[in-house]
C-alpha positions as CSV (number, residue, x, y, z in Angstrom):
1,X,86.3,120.6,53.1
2,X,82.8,121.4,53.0
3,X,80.3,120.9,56.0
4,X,77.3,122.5,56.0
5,X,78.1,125.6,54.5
6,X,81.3,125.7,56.8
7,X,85.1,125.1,55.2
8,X,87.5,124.3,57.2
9,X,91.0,126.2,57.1
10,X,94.0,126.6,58.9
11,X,94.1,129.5,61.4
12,X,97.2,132.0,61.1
13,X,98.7,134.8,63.9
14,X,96.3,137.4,62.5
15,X,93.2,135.2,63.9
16,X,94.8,135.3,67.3
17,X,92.2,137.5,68.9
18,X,89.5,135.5,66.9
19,X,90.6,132.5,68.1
20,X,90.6,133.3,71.7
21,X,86.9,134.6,71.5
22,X,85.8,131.9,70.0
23,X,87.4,129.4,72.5
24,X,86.1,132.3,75.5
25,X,82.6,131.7,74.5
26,X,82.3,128.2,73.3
27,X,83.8,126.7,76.7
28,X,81.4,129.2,78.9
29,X,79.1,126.5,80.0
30,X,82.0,123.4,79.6
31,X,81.6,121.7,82.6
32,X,85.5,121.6,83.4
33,X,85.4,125.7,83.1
34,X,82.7,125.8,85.4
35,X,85.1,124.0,87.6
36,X,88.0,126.1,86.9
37,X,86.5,129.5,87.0
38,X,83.0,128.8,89.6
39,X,81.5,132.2,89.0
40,X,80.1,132.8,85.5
41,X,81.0,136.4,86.0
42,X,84.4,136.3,86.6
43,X,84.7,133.1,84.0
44,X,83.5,135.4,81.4
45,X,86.1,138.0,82.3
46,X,88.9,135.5,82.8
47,X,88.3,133.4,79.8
48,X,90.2,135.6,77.4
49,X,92.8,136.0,79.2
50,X,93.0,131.6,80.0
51,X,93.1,131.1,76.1
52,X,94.7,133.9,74.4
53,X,98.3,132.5,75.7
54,X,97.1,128.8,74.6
55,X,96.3,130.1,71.1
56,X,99.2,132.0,70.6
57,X,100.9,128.9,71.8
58,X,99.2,126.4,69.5
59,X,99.1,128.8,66.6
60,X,102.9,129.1,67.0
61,X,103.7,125.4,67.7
62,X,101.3,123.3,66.9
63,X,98.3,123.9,64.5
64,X,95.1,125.5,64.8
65,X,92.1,125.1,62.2
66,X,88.7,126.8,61.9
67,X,86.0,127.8,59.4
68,X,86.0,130.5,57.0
69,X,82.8,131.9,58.9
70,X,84.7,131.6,62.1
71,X,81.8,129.6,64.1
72,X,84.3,126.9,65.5
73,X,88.5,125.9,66.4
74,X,90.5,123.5,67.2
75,X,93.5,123.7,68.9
76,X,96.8,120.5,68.2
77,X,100.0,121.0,69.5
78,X,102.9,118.2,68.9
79,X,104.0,115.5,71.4
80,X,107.4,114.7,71.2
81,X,108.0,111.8,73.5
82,X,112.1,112.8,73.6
83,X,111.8,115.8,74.7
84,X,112.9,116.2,78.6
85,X,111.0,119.9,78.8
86,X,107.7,120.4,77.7
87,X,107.6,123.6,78.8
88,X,105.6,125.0,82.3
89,X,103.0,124.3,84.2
90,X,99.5,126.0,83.7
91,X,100.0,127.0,87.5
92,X,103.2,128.8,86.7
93,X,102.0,130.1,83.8
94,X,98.8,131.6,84.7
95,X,99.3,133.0,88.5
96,X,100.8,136.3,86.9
97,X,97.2,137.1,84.8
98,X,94.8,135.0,86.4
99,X,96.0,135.3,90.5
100,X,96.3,132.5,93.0
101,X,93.1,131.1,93.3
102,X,92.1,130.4,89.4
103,X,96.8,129.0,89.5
104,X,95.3,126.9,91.8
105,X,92.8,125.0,90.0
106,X,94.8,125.5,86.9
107,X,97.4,123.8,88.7
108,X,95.7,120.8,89.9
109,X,94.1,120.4,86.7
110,X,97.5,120.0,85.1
111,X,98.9,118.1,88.0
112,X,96.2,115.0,87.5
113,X,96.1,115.1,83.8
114,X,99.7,115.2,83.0
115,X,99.4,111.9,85.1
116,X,97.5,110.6,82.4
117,X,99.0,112.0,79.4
118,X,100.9,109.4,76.8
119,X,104.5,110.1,77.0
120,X,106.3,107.3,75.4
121,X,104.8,107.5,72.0
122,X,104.8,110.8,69.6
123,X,101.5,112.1,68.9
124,X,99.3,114.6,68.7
125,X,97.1,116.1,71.2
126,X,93.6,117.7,70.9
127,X,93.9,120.5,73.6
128,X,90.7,122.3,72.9
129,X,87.9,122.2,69.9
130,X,84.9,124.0,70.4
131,X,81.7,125.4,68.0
132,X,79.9,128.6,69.1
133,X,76.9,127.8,70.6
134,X,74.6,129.6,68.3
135,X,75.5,127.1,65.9
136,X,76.1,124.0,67.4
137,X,74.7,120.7,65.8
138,X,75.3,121.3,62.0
139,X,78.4,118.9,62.1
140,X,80.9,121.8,62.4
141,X,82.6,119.8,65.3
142,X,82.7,117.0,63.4
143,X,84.0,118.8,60.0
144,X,87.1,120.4,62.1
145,X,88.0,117.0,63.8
146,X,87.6,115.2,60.3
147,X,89.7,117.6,59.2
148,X,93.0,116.7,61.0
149,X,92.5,113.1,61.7
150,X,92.6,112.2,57.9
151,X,96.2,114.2,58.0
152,X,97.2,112.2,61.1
153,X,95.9,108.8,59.1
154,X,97.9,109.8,56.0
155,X,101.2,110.1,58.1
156,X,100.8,107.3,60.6
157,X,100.4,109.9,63.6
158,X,98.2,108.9,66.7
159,X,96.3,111.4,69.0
160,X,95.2,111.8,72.2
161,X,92.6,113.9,74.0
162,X,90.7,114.2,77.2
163,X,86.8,114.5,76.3
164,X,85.3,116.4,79.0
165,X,82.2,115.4,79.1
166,X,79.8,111.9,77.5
167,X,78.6,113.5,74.9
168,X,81.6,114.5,73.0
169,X,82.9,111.3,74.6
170,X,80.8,109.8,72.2
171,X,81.0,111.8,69.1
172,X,85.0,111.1,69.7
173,X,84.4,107.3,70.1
174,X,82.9,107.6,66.4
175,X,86.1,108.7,65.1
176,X,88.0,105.7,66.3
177,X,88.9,107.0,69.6
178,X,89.0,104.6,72.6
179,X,89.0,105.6,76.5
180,X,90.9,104.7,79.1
181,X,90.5,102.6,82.1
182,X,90.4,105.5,84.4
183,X,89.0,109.0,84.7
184,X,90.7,112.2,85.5
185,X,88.6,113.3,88.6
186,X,88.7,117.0,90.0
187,X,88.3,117.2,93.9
188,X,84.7,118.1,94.0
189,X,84.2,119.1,90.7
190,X,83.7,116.7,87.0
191,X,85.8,113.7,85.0
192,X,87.5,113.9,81.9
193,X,87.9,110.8,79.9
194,X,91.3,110.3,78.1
195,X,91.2,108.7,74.9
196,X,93.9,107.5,72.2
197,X,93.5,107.0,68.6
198,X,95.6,104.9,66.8
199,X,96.2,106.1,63.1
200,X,93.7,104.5,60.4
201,X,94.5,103.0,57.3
202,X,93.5,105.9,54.5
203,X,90.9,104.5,52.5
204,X,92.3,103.7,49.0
């Protein structure tokens, strides 16, 4: 698919490191990461080490598409309402690399959006899609989540994400996504806005 000057492909293992840097600078100023890691120093540091485990994860599970120019990514990984372990915590995961404080916040993050989460229906969810921000606002965003969700209309699939902030709230809204009832609300720190999309009919 072309979008202004952007096509959109399917990531493999050798983009791994690529991946993670792109994810490490696009979510610098995210408001939820400014949460999660408070000092932009230390975010900086800690940010590759945060996403190289999700990308290796999504890359290996799930799927993870990007441009040939690299400028943008965006991470799916599969829900499968049957299964009884879907795998561990990000506190449990990330107190070995990242150390008790950042486990912390990791922690609570998971602990109220898991609350939140669809688990009775399969799915597919949006964990992370991000454009460098030297390039933001030439509708590679929108080319990478076009992308999938005409995949997801063609087999029947819903999806779910959490937008974390309006703005994106919005551009998701345009896609057919709708938002919850509720927000996901850090203690002292930003909302997320879950939202569910039902699959479309593919135009014929």
């Amino acid at each position: 698919m072309q979008q202004d000057g952007s096509v959109v492909v399917r990531a493999t293992a050798t983009d791994s490191h690529t991946i993670t840097s792109i994810l490490s600078v696009g979510f610098m100023q995210d408001p939820m990461h400014r949460w999660l890691f408070p000092d932009e120093t230390e975010r900086a540091r800690l940010h590759p080490a945060f996403f190289a485990p999700l990308a290796a994860m999504a890359l290996k599970d799930g799927e993870v598409w990007t441009t040939e120019d690299r400028s943008g990514t965006a991470l799916w990984l599969p829900f499968d309402a049957a299964a009884a372990d879907h795998g561990p915590g990000f506190r449990e995961l990330f107190e070995p690399t990242l150390g008790t404080e950042y486990a912390a916040r990791l922690g609570e993050f998971d602990r109220q959006s898991a609350g939140f989460h669809p688990a009775n229906r399969d799915h597919w969810y949006l964990a992370f899609i991000v454009v460098c921000p030297a390039v933001r606002g030439r509708g590679i965003g929108t080319a990478l989540l076009r992308r999938r969700l005409e995949v997801l209309d063609r087999e029947g699939t819903p999806a779910y994400l959490e937008a974390t902030n309006l703005d994106s709230e919005r551009l998701y809204r345009r896609f057919g996504f709708t938002r919850g009832d509720r927000t996901i609300d850090m203690p002292d720190g930003p909302s997320l806005y879950p939202m569910w999309r039902e699959p479309r009919r593919p135009a014929t």
